[in-house]
C-alpha positions as CSV (number, residue, x, y, z in Angstrom):
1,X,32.3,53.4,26.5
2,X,34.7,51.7,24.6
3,X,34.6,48.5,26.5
4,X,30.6,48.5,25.9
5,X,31.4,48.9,22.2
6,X,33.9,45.9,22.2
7,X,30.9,43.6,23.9
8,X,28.8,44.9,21.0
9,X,31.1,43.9,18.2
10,X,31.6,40.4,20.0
11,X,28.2,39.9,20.6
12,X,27.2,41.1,16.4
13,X,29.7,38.6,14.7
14,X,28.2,36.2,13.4
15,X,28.7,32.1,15.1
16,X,30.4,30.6,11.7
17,X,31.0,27.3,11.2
18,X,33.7,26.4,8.4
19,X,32.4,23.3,5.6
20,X,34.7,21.1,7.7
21,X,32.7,21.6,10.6
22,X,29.4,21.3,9.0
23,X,30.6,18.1,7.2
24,X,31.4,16.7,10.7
25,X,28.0,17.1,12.0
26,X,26.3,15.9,9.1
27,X,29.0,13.1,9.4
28,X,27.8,12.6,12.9
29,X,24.7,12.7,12.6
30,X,24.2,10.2,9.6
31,X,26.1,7.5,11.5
32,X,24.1,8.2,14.5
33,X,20.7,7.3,11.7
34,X,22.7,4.2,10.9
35,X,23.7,2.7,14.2
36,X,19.9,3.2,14.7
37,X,19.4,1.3,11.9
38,X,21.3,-1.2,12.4
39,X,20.1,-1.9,15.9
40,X,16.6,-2.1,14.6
41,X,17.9,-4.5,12.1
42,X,19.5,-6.7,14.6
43,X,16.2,-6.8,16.7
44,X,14.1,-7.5,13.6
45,X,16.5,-10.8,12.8
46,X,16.1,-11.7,16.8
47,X,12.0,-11.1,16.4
48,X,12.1,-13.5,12.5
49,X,14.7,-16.1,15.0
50,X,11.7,-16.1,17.5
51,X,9.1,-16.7,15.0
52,X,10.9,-19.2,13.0
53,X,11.5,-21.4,16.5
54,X,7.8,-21.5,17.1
55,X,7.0,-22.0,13.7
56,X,9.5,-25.0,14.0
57,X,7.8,-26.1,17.7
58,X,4.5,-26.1,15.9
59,X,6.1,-28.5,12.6
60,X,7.0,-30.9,15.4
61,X,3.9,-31.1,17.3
62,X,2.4,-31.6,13.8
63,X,4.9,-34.1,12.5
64,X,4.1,-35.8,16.0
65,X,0.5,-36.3,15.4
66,X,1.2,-37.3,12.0
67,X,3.4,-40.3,13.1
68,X,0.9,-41.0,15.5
69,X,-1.7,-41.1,13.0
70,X,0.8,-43.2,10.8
71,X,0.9,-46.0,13.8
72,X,-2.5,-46.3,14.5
73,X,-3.1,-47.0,11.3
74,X,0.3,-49.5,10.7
75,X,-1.5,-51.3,13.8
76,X,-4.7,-51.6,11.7
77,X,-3.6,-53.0,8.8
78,X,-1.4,-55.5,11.1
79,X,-4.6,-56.2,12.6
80,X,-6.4,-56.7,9.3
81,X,-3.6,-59.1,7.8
82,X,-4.0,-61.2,11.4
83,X,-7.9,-61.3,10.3
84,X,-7.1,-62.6,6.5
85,X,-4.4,-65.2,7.3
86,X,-7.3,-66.8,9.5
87,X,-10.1,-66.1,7.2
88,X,-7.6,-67.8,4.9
89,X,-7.4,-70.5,7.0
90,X,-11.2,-71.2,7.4
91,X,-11.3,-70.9,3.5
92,X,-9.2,-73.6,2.8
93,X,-10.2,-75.9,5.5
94,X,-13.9,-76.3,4.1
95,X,-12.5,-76.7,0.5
């Protein structure tokens, strides 16, 4: 009988933890929340990296047809400057 009244007294006392202990687990459990933070952070600058290189891709293609434009047009007013020098030409000739 007394050895079933030990396992009763073991079994009643209550599982303490000291302040120390408690502190550790909160500890532990708000770096866990910011290593998860900070990994979402990292991924979010990856994701804005991503997004910045395409944005970048697209300004090229962009600047591309712009300077394409841009010749066409330099070729045109070439051409147009070909036209007045001769128009010039026939101007003068019947003065």
């Amino acid at each position: 009988m007394k050895y079933k009244n030990q396992n009763q007294n073991i079994n009643q006392e209550p599982n303490t933890l000291s302040q120390a202990d408690k502190l550790a687990i909160i500890a532990s459990l708000i770096s866990t929340f910011g290593g998860g933070l900070g990994t979402i952070a990292t991924l979010v600058a990856i994701q804005e990296e991503q997004q910045n290189k395409e944005q970048s891709k697209q300004t090229n293609g962009n600047n591309d047809y712009v300077i394409s434009e841009l010749n066409k047009i330099k070729k045109q007013v070439n051409a147009l400057e070909v036209e007045l020098k001769q128009i010039k030409k026939m101007l003068s000739r019947l003065t």
